[in-house]
N, C-alpha and C positions, 0 to 999 in steps of 0.2 A: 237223442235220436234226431230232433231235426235242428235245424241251426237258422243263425239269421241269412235271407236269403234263399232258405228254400222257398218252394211250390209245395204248395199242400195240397189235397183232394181229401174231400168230406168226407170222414170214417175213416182216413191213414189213422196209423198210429204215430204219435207226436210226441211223446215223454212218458218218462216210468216216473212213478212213485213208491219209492222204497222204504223202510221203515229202516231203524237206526243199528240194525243187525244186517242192512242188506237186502232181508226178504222184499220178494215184489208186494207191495199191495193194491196197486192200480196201474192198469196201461189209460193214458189219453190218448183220444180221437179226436180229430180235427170236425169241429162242428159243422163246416164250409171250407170252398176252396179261397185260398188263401195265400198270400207269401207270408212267411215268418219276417219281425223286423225285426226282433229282441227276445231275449228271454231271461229271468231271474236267474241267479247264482245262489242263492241260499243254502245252507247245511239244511233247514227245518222249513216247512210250505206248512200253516194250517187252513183249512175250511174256507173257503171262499177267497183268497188271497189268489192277484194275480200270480200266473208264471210265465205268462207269454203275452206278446205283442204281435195282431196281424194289420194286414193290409188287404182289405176283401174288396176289390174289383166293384164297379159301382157298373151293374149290367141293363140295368131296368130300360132304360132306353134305344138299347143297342142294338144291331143286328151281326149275328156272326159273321165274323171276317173283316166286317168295319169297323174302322177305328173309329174315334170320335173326335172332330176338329177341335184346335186348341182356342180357346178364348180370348 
């Protein structure tokens, strides 16, 4: 569902998890907004294993619409 390079918004949905027939047995949500940088290619994901790579915006300091100078 999403790829490297998207934009994510908290609570999209971001990847199925299928079982080895197909059936769904989980959709993922995007915990935060995020860009996607990667994601696992596996046949088999168990329990706690990553599948994805983000990049979450560091806002703490910020005010909307302002960028933040470079260093």
């Amino acid at each position: 569902m999403a790829k490297p390079g998207d934009i994510v918004k908290k609570g999209q949905r971001i990847a199925r998890n299928v079982n080895a027939f197909g059936k769904l047995q989980e959709t993922i949500t995007a915990l935060e907004d995020a860009i996607v940088l990667g994601h696992a290619d596996f046949s088999a994901a168990f329990p706690g294993m990553p599948i994805m790579a983000f990049g979450v915006p560091d806002t703490k300091d910020q005010q909307p619409g302002v960028k933040k100078a470079a260093s």
